[in-house]
C-alpha positions in Angstrom: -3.9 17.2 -23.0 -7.6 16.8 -23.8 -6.0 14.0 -26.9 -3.7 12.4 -24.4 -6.5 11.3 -21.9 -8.6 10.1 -24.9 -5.3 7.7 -26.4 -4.4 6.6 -22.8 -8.4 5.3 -21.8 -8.6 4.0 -25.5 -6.3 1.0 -24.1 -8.3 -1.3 -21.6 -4.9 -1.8 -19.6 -4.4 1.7 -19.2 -8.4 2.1 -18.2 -8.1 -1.1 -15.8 -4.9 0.5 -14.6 -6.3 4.0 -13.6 -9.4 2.0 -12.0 -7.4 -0.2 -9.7 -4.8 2.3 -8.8 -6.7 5.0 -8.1 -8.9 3.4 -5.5 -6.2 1.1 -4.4 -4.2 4.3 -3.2 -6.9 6.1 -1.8 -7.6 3.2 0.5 -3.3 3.0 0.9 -3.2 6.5 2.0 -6.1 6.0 4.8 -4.4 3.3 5.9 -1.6 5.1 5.9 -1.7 7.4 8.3 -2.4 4.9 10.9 0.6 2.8 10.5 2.9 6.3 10.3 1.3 7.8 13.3 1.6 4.0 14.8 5.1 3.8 13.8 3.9 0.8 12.1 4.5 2.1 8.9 7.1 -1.0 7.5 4.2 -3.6 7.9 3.6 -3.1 4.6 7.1 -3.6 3.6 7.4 -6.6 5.5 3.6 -8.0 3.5 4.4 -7.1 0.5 7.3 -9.6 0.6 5.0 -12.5 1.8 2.7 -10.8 -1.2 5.5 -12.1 -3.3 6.3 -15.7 -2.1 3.0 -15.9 -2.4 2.7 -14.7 -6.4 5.4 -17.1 -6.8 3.6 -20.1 -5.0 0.2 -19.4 -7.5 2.4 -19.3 -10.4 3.7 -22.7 -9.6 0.7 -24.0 -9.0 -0.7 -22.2 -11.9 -3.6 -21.0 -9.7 -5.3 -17.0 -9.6 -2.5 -14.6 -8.3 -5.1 -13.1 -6.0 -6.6 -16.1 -5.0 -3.5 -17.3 -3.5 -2.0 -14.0 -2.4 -4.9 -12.5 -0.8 -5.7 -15.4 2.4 -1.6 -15.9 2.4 -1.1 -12.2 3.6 -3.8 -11.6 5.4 -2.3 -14.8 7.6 1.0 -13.3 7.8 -0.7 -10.0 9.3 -2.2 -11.6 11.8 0.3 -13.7 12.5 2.7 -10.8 12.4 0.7 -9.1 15.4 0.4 -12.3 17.2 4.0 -12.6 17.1 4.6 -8.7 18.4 2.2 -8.6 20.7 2.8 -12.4 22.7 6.4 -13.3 22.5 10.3 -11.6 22.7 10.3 -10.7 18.9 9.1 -7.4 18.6 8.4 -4.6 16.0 10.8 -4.5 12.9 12.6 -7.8 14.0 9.2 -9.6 13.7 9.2 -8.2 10.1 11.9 -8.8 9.5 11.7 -12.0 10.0 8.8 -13.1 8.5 9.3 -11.1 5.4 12.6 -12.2 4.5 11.7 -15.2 4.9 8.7 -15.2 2.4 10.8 -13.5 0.1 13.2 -16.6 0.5 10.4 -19.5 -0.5 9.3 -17.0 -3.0 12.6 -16.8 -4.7 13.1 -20.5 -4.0 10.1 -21.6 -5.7 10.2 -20.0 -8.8 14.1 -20.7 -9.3 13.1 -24.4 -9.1 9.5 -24.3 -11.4 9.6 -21.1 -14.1 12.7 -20.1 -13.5 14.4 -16.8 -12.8 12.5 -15.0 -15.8 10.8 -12.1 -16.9 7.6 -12.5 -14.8 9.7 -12.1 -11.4 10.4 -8.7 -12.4 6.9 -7.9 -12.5 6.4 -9.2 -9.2 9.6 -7.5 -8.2 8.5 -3.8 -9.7 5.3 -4.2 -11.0 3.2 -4.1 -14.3 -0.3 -2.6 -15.3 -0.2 -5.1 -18.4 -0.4 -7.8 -15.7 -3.8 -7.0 -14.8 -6.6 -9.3 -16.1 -10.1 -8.0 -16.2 -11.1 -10.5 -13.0 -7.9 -8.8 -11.0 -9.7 -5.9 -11.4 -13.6 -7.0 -10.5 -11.6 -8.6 -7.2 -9.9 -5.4 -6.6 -12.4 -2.8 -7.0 -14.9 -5.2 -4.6 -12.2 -5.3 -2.0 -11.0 -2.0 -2.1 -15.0 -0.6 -1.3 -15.1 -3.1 1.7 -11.9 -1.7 2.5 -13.1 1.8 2.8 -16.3 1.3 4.2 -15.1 -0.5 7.1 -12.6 2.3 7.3 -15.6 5.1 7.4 -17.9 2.9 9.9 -14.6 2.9 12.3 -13.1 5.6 11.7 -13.9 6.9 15.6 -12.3 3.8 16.9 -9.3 3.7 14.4 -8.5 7.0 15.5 -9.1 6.1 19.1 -6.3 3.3 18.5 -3.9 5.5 16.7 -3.3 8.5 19.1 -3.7 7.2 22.5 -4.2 3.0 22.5 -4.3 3.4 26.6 -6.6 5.1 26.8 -8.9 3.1 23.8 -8.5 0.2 26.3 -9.4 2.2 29.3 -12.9 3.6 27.7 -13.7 -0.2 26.9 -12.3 0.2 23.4 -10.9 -3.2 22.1 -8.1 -1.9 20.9 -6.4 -5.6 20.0 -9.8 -6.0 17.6 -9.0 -2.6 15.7 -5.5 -3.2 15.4 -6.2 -6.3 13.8 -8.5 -4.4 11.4 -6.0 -2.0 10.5 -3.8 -4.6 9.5 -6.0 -6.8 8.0 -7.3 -4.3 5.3 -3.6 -3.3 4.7 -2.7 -6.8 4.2 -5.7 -6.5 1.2 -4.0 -3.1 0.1 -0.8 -4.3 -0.3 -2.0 -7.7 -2.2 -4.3 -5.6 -4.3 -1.6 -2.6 -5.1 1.7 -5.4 -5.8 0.5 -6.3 -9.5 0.7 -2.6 -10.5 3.6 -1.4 -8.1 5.5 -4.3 -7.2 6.8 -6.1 -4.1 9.2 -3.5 -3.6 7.2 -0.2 -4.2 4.3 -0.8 -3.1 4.8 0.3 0.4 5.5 3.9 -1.1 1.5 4.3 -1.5 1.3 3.7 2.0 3.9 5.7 3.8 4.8 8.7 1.3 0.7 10.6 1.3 1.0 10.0 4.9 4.2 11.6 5.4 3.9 14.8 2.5 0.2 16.0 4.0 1.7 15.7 7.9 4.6 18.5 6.6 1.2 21.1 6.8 -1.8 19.7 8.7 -1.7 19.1 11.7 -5.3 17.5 12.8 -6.2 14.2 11.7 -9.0 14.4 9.5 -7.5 17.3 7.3 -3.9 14.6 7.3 -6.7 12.0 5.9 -8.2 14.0 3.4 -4.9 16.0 2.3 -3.1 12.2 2.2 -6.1 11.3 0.2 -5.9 13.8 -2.6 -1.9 13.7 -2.6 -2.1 9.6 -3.3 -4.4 9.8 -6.4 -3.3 12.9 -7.8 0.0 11.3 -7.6 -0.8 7.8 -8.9 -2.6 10.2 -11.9 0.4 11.6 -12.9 2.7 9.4 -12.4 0.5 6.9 -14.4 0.2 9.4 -17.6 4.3 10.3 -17.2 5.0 6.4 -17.5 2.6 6.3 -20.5 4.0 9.3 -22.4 7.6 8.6 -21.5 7.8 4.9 -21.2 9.0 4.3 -17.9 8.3 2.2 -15.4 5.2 2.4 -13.6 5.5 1.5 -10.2 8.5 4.0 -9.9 7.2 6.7 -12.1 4.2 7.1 -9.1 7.2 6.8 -6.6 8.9 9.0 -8.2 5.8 11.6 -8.4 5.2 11.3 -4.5 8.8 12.1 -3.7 8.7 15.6 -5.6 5.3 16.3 -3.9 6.9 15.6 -0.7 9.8 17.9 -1.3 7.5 20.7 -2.6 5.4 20.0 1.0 8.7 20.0 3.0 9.8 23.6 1.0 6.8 25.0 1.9 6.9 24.1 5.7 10.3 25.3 6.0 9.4 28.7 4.3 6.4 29.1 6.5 8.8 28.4 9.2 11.1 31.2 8.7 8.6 33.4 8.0 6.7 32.7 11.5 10.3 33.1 13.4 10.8 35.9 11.9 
């Protein structure tokens, strides 16, 4: 094992990719819990498609992926809670809208400059060879502001995500805090697409969130247990697309569905045991 960790950080990819990743999905799986509890939970879905109209406008104007990606996103999340929050289009259907229509221009524009190649499978799915060494400077900068504006609000987030009512109520400005939590998801999802993918990337979000709330029950221990679950995950799935060659992005996928089975087994046993 000891010899396999020493190969895999011998390659500055695979140390650029265990950097990014792991603090990009510790900072997903915070998030996470938010948007799950919110019911919220396909705002990443519907970002990480205007993450990839937006890869696709950078690399036809040969510009920085992140450069582009990162103020085009953030946009669309506000614009996406603008939209739910002031008009008739509500919830999924203003998701729906504005991702498929990303995903559209994204499409369009690199049929008519580069072509239907390679590179939109990376976008698509993802690739830690993708990664320069100023993607991961960015990312690892982001990704602390990320979680410290998590920790400083934390008490307010949580206000927000259990009872938004009463946040208001106690003076809490709970439009402001909603706007943060999708703001730094908007940087999460920019910041996770090069290694997952447009298409996977909302798994680092939703799937922690969703495995640790099979056995805890109070927030802070579904924070922390979502925490650990993300990165172990990202870990393993990382060294078992390494050793066996597979695709990244859905080896980590494919990691945080057998934790979340193993979590749901062990909720149902405890289960029977208590009724009987």
């Amino acid at each position: 094992m000891l010899d396999l960790l020493k190969e895999m950080f011998s390659y500055p990819f695979m140390v650029r990719a265990i950097l990014v990743g792991t603090i990009v999905a510790l900072c997903s799986s915070l998030l996470g819990v938010s948007l799950v509890l919110k019911r919220y939970s396909m705002i990443g879905d519907g970002l990480s498609h205007v993450g990839f109209g937006a890869l696709a406008l950078a690399t036809a104007l040969n510009m920085a992926p992140l450069t582009i990606s990162i103020p085009i996103v953030v946009l669309a999340a506000f614009l996406l809670l603008r939209i739910n929050e002031s008009s008739r289009i509500k919830g999924d259907a203003a998701i729906a809208l504005i991702s498929t229509g990303a995903l559209a221009i994204g499409v369009m524009v690199i049929s008519l400059t580069t072509g239907m190649n390679t590179d939109v499978c990376n976008y698509l799915f993802g690739s830690i060879l993708s990664m320069s060494q100023s993607d991961v400077n960015l990312s690892v900068v982001l990704s602390v502001i990320v979680l410290v504006l998590f920790i400083l609000f934390y008490n307010r987030i949580f206000s927000v995500t259990f009872d938004e009512s009463f946040a208001k109520a106690t003076g809490t400005n709970a439009g402001l805090y909603n706007t943060l939590i999708a703001l730094l998801t908007a940087l999460m999802i920019v910041l996770g697409m090069r290694m997952m993918g447009a298409l996977l990337i909302t798994s680092l979000i939703v799937f922690p969130a969703l495995t640790s709330m099979r056995l805890c029950k109070k927030f802070k221990a579904v924070i922390i247990n979502s925490a650990i679950i993300s990165v172990i995950c990202l870990w393993a799935g990382l060294t078992f697309s390494y050793v066996y060659a597979t695709p990244t992005g859905a080896s980590i996928v494919l990691c945080n569905i057998i934790v979340f089975f193993l979590y749901w087994v062990i909720q149902t046993v405890k289960g029977v045991i208590c009724r009987a």
